[in-house]
C-alpha positions in Angstrom: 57.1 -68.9 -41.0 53.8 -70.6 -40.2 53.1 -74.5 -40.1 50.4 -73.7 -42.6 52.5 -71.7 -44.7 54.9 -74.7 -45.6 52.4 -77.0 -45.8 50.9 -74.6 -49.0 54.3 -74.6 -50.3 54.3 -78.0 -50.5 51.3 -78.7 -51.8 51.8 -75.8 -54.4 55.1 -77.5 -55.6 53.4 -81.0 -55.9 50.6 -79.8 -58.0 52.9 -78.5 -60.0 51.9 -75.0 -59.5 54.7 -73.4 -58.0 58.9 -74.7 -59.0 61.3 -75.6 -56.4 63.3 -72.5 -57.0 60.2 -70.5 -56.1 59.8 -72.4 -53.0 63.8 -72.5 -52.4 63.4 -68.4 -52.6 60.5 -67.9 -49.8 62.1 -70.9 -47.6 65.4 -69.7 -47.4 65.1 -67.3 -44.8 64.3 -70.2 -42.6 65.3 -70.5 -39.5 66.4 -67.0 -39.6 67.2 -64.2 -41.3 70.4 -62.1 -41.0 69.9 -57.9 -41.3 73.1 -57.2 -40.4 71.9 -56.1 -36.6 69.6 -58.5 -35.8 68.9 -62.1 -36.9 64.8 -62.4 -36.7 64.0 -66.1 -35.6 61.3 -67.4 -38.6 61.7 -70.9 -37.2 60.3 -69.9 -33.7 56.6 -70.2 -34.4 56.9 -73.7 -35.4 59.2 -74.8 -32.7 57.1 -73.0 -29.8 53.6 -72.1 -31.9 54.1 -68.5 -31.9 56.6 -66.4 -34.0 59.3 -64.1 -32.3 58.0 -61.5 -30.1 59.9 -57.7 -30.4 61.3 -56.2 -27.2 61.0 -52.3 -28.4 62.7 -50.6 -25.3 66.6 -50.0 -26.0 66.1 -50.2 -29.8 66.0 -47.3 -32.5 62.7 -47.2 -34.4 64.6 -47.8 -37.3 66.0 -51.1 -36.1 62.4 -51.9 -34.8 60.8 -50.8 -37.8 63.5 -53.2 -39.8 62.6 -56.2 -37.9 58.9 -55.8 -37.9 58.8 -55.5 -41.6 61.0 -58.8 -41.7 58.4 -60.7 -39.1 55.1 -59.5 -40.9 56.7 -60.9 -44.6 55.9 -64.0 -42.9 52.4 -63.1 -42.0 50.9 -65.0 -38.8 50.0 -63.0 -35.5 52.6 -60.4 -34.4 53.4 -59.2 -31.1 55.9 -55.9 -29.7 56.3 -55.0 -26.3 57.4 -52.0 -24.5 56.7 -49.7 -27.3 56.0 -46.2 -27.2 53.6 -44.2 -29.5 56.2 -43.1 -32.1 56.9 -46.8 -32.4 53.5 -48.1 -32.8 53.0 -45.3 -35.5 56.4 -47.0 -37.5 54.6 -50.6 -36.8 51.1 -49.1 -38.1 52.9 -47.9 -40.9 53.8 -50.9 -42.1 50.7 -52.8 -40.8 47.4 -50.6 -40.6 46.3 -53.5 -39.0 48.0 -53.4 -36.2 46.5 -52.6 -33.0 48.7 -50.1 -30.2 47.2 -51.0 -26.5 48.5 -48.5 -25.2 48.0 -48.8 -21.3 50.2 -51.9 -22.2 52.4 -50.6 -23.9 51.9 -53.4 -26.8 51.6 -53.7 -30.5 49.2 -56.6 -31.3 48.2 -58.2 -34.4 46.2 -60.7 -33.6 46.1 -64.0 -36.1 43.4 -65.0 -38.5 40.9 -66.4 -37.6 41.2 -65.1 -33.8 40.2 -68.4 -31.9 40.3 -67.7 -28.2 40.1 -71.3 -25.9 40.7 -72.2 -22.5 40.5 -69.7 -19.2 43.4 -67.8 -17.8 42.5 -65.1 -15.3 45.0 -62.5 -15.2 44.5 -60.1 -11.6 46.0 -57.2 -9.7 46.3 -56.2 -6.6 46.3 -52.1 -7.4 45.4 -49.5 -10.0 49.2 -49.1 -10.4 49.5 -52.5 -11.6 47.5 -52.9 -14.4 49.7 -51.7 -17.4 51.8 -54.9 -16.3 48.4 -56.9 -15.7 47.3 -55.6 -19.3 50.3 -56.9 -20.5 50.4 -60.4 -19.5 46.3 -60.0 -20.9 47.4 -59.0 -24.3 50.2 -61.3 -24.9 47.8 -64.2 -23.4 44.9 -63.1 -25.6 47.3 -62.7 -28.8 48.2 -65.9 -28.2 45.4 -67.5 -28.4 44.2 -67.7 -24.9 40.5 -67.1 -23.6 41.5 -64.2 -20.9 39.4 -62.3 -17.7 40.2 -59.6 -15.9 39.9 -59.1 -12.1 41.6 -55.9 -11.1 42.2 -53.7 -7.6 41.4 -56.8 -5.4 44.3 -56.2 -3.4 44.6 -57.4 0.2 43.9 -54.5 1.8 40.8 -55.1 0.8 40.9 -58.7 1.0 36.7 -59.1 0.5 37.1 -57.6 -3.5 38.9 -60.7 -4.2 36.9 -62.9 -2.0 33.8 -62.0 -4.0 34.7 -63.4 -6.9 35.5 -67.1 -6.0 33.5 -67.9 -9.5 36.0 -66.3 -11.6 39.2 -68.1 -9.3 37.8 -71.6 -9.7 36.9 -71.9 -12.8 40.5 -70.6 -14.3 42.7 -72.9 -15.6 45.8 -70.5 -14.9 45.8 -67.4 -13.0 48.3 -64.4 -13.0 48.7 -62.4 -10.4 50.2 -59.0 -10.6 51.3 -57.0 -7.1 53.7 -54.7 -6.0 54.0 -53.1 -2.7 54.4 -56.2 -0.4 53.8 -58.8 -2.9 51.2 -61.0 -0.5 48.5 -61.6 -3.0 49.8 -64.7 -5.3 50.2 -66.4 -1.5 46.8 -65.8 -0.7 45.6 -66.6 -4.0 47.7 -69.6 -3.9 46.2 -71.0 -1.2 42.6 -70.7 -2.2 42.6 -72.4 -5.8 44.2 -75.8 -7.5 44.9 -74.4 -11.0 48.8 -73.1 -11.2 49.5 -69.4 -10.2 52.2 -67.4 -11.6 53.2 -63.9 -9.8 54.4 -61.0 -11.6 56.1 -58.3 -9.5 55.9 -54.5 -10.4 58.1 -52.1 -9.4 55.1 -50.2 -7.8 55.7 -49.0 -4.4 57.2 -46.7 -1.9 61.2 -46.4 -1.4 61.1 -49.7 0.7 59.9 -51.5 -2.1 63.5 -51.0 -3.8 61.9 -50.8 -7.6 59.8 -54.1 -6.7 62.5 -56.4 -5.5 60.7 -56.6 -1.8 57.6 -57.9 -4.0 59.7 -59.9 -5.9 61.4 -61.8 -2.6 58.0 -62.0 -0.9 56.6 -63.7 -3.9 59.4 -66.5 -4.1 59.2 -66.8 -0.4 55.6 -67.8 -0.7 54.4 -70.6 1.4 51.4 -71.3 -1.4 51.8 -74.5 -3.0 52.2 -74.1 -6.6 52.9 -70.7 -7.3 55.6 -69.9 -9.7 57.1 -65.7 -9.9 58.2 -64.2 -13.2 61.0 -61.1 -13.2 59.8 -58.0 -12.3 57.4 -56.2 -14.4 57.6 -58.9 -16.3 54.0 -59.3 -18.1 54.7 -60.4 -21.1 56.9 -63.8 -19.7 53.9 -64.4 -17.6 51.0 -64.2 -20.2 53.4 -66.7 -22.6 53.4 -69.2 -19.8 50.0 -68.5 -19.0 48.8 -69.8 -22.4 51.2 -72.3 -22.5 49.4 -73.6 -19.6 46.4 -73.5 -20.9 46.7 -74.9 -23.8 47.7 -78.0 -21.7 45.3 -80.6 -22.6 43.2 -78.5 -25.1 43.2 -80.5 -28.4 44.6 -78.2 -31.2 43.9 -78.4 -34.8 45.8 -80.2 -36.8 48.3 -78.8 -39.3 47.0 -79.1 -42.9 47.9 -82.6 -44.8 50.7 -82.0 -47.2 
């Protein structure tokens, strides 16, 4: 449940347009509500400014379809990750709205209005990378962060990245998303100020072992200020992202009650 919502609620209940019982009946649900296999967190979105975000992969599309339904009731932007086409169609079902990116593997609906602020610039080192990359974008975006892309500036090619020194200095946060070796957040890193956080992918040949040699070169970097998210882990690093930076960006205020 939304800020905004509960502050309408109030207001409803002291003009004397809506009883307490009405209002007892939507807020009861809050924090959470129990459905038996799953106890959706409504209180999330006003203890970290966005509601709770479905994990698809290892559910049943009936279990997902469950606790979507129980998330949208409460309106505000909605977010599922790892979700397959079958599962986007459930979602859709439920919310034509609702938007399937597929190369992320993300169901999106984005809040109302959409107001993008800030600058996170979310890069990868390969073409193999970018479903990860597009997910840390998405989440980021959904979120409420102003996003760019900078993709395949890896370092074997170390003069694609160097050419756009614009774009690295005027983000506020940057994501970086490598597999293989893992050396780009270090080089990255070392060029800007802003805070970097590396995402390993499980991209690679055998000696990559599933991304864990990316994953050990990133937190062995010698880069000042660069921070490394699990593996394949894009949606963790486009929440921190905007977390980030929204750091220092005034934000509306919530509605008087």
């Amino acid at each position: 449940m939304r800020s905004e919502r509960i502050a309408r609620l109030l207001r409803q209940v002291r003009q004397g347009r809506l009883s307490i019982e009405a209002a007892f009946r939507q807020l009861r649900s809050l924090p959470f509500e129990d459905l038996g296999f799953a106890s959706p967190d409504h209180h999330r979105s006003l203890r970290q400014g966005f509601p709770e975000v479905i994990l698809c992969e290892g559910k049943s599309i009936a279990h997902i379809r469950a606790i979507a339904h129980s998330l949208l009731r409460h309106g505000g932007p909605f977010l599922a990750t790892k979700a397959t086409p079958a599962i986007a169609r459930a979602i859709r079902r439920l919310a034509p709205r609702a938007r399937f990116y597929a190369e992320a593997r993300v169901v999106a609906i984005p809040p109302r209005p959409w107001t993008r602020r800030g600058q996170v610039l979310v890069i990868s080192a390969g073409t193999a990378d970018i479903p990860v990359a597009e997910e840390a974008r998405v989440t980021a975006e959904v979120m409420g962060s102003k996003v760019e892309r900078l993709y395949d500036v890896g370092v074997a090619g170390l003069h694609r990245l160097l050419g756009h020194t614009d774009q690295l200095f005027d983000a506020r946060v940057i994501i970086v998303v490598a597999g293989m070796d893992g050396v780009l957040p270090s080089v990255v890193g070392g060029l800007v100020q802003c805070p970097v956080i590396a995402v390993p992918t499980s991209q690679g040949y055998g000696a990559s072992f599933g991304g864990l040699s990316a994953l050990l070169t990133m937190l062995n970097s010698c880069a000042a200020g660069v921070g490394v998210m699990n593996i394949n882990n894009g949606f963790g690093a486009g929440c921190l992202a905007h977390r980030i930076n929204m750091m220092g960006i005034t934000t509306p205020k919530t509605a008087e009650a």
